[in-house]
Z-matrix of the N, CA and C atoms (Angstrom, degrees):
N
C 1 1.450
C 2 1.517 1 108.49
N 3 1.131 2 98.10 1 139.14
C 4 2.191 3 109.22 2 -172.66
C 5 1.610 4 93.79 3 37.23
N 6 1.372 5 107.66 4 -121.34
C 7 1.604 6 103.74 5 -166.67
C 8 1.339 7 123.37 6 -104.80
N 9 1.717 8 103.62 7 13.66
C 10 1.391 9 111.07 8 164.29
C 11 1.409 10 136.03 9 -77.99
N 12 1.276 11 123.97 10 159.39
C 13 1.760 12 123.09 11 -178.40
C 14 1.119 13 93.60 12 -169.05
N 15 1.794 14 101.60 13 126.55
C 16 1.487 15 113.98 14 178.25
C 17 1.607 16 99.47 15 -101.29
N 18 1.024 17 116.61 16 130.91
C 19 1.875 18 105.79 17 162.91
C 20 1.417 19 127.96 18 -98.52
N 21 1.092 20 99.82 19 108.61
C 22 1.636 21 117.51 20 -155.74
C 23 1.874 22 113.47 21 -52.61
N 24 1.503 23 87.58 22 -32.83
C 25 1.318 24 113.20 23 174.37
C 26 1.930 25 125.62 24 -66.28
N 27 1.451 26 93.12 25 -45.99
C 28 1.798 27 97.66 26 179.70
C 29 1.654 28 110.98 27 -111.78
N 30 1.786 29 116.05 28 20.80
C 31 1.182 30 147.28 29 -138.24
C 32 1.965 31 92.81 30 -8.36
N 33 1.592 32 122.12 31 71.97
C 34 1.094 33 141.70 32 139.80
C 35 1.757 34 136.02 33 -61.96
N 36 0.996 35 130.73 34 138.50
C 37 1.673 36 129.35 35 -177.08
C 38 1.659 37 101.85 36 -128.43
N 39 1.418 38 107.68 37 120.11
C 40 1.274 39 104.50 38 -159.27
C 41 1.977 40 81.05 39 -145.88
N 42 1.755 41 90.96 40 149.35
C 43 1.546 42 113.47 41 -177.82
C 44 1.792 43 102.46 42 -109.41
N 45 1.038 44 100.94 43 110.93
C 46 1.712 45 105.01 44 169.85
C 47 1.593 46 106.09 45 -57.91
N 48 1.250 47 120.27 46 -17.96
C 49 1.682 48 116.57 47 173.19
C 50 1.170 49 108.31 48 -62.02
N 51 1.597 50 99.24 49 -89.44
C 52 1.598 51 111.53 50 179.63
C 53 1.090 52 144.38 51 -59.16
N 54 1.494 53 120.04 52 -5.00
C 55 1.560 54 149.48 53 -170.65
C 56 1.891 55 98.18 54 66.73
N 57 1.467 56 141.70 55 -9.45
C 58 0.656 57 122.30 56 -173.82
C 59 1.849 58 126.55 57 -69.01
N 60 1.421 59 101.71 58 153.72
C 61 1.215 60 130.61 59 -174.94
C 62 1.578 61 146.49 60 -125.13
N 63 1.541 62 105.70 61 90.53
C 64 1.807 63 107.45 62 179.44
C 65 1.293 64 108.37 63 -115.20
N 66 1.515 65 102.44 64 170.89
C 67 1.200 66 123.70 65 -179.16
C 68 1.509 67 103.09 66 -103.02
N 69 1.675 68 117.35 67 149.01
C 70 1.422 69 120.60 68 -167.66
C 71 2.036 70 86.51 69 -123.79
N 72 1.135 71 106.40 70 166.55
C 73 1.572 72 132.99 71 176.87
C 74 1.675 73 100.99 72 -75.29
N 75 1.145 74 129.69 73 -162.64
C 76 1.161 75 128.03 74 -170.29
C 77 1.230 76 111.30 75 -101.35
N 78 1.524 77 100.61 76 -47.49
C 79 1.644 78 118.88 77 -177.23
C 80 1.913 79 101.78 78 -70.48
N 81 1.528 80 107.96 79 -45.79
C 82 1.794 81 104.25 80 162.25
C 83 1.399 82 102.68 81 -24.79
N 84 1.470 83 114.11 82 -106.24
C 85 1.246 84 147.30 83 -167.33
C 86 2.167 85 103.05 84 -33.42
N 87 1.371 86 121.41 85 -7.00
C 88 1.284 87 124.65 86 161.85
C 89 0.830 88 136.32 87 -91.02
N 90 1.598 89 106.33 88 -26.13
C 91 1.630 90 126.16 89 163.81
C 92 1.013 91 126.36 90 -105.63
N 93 1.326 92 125.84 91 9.72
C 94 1.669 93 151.17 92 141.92
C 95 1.576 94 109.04 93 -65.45
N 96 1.007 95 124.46 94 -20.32
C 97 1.413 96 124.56 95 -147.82
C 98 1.473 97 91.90 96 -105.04
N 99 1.375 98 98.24 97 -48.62
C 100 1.627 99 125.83 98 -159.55
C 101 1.689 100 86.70 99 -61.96
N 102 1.649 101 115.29 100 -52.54
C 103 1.558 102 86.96 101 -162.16
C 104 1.712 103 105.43 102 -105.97
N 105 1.051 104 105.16 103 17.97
C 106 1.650 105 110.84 104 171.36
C 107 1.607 106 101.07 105 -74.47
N 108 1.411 107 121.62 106 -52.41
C 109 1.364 108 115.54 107 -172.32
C 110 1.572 109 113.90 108 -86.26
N 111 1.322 110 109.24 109 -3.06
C 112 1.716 111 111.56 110 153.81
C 113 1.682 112 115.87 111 -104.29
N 114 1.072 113 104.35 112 42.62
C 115 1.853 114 102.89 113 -168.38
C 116 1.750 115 98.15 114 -58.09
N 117 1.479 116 89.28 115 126.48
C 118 2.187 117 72.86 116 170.44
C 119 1.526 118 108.37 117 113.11
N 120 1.805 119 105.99 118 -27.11
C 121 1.283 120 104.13 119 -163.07
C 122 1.647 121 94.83 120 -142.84
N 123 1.947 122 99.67 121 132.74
C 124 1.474 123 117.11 122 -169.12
C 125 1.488 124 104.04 123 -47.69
N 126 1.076 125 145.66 124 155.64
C 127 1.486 126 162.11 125 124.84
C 128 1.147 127 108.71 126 -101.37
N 129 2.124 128 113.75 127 114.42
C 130 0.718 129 130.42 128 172.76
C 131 1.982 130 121.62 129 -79.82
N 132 1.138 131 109.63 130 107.87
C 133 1.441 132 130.29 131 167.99
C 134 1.631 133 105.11 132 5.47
N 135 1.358 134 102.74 133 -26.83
C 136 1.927 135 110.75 134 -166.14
C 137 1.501 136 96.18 135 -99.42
N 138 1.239 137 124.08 136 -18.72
C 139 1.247 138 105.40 137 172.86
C 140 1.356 139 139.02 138 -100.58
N 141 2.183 140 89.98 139 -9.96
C 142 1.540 141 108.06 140 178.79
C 143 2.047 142 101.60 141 -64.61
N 144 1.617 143 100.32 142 -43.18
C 145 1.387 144 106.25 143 -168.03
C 146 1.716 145 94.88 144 -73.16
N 147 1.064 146 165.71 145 -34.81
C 148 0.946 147 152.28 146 -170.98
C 149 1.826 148 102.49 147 -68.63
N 150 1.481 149 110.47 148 -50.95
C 151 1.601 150 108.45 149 -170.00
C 152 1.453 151 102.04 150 -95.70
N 153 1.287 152 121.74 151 36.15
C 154 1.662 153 107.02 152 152.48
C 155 1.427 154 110.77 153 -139.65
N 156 1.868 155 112.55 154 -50.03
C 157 1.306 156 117.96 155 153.58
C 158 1.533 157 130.93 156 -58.44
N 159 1.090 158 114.97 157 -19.17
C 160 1.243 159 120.74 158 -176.33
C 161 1.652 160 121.68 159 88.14
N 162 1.698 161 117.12 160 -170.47
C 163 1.157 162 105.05 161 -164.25
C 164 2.169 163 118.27 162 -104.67
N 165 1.555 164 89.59 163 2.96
C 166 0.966 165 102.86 164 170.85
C 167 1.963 166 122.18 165 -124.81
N 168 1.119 167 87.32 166 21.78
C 169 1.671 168 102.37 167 177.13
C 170 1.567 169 111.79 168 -75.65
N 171 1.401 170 102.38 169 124.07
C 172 1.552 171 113.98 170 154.69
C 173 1.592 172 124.18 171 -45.00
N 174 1.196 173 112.11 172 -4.11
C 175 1.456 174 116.17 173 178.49
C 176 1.192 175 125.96 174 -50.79
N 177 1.075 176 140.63 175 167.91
C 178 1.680 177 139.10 176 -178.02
C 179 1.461 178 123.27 177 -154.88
N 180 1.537 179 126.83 178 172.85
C 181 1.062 180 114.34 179 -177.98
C 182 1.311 181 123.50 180 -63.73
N 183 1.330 182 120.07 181 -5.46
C 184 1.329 183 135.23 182 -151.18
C 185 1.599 184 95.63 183 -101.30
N 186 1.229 185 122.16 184 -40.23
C 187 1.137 186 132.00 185 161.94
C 188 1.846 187 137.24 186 -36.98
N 189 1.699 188 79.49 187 -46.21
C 190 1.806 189 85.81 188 173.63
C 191 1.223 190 106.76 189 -93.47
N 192 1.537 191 134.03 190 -28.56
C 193 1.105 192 123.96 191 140.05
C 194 1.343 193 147.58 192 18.81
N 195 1.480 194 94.38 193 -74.29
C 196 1.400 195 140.28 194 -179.54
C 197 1.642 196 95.52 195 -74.50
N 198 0.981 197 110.74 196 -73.74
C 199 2.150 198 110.13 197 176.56
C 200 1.247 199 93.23 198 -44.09
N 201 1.306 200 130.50 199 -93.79
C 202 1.227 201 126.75 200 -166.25
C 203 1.256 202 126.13 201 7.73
N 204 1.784 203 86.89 202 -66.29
C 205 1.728 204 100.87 203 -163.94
C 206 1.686 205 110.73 204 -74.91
N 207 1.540 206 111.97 205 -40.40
C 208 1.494 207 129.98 206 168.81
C 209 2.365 208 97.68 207 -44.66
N 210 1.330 209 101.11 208 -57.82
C 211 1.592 210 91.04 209 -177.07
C 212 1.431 211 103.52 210 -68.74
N 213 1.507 212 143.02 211 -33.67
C 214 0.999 213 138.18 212 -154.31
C 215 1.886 214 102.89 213 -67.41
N 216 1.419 215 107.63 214 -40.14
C 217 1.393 216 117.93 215 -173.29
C 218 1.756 217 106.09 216 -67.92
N 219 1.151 218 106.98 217 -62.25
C 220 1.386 219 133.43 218 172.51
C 221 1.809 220 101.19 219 -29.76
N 222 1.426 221 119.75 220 -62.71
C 223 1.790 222 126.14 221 167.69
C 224 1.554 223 110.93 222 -37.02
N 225 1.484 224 94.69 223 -52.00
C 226 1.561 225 111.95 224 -153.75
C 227 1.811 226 94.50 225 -78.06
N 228 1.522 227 118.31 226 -26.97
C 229 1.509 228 97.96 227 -175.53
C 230 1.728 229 100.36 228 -85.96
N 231 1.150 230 122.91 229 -44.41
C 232 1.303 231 107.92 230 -177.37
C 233 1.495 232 117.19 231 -68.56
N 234 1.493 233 112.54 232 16.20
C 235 1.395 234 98.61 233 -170.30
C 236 2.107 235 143.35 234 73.47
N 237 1.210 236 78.35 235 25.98
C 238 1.607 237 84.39 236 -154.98
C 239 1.848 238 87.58 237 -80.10
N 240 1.868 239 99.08 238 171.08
C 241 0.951 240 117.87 239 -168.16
C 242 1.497 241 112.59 240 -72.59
N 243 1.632 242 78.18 241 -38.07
C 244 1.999 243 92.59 242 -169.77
C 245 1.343 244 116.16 243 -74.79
N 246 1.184 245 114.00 244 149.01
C 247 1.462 246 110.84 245 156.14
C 248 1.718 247 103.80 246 -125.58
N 249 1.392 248 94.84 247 179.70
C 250 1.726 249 126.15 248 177.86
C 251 1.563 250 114.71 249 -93.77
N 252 1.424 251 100.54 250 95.97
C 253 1.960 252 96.37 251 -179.40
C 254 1.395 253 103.80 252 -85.68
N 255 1.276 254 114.69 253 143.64
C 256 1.094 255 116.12 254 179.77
C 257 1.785 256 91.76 255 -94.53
N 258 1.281 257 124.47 256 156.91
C 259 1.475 258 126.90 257 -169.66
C 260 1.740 259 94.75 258 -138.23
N 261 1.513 260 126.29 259 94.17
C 262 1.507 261 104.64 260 -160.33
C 263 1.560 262 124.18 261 -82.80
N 264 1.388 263 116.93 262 126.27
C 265 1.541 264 130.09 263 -175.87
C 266 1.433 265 104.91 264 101.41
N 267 1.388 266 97.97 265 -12.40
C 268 2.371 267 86.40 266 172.66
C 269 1.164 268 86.58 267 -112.60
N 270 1.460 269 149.65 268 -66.66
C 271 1.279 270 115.39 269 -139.83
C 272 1.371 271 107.01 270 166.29
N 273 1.831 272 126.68 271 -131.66
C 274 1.475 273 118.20 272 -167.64
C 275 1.244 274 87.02 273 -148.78
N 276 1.071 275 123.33 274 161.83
C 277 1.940 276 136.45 275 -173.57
C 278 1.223 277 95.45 276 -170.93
N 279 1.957 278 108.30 277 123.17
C 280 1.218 279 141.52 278 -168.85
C 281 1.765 280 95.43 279 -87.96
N 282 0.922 281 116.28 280 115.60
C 283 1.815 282 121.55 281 -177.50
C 284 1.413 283 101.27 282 -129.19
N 285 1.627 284 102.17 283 155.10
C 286 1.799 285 111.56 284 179.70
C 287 1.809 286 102.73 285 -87.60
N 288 0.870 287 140.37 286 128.42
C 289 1.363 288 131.58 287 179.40
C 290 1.048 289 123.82 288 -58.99
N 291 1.195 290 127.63 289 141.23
C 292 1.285 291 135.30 290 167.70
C 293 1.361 292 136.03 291 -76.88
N 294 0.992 293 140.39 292 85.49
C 295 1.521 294 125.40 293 -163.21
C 296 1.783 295 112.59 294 -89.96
């Protein structure tokens, strides 16, 4: 999405702008995925924890939270286009930034 590319394979996050390049965690690289292929469209917090933690996970909102903010930094060092909207009481929506 815009100038992002996750590689599913070396679970990497890389900006076709800047050439930059990191590596994401497992659970990163699931909720990267999750809103790369909904770019545009809210994902509600209940569905990130259902499709990465699963359906019987102790997980919480506080949890994706926590990713969020871990991917939010992760965008912001390589420079990427996208950011993480927070949308409050539905969820997160992957947007190209605006400058």
């Amino acid at each position: 999405y815009s100038d992002t590319v996750l590689c599913l394979d070396t679970l990497e996050l890389k900006s076709t702008t800047s050439g930059k390049v990191i590596r994401l965690s497992f659970k990163e690289s699931e909720i990267i995925k999750i809103l790369l292929t909904s770019a545009g469209i809210i994902v509600p917090k209940d569905d990130i924890i259902v499709r990465v933690w699963g359906y019987d996970s102790d997980a919480t909102d506080n949890n994706v939270e926590a990713y969020i903010s871990f991917l939010r930094k992760k965008l912001s060092f390589i420079n990427s286009k996208c950011q993480i909207n927070s949308i409050k009481k539905l969820g997160y929506k992957l947007e190209e930034a605006t400058c």
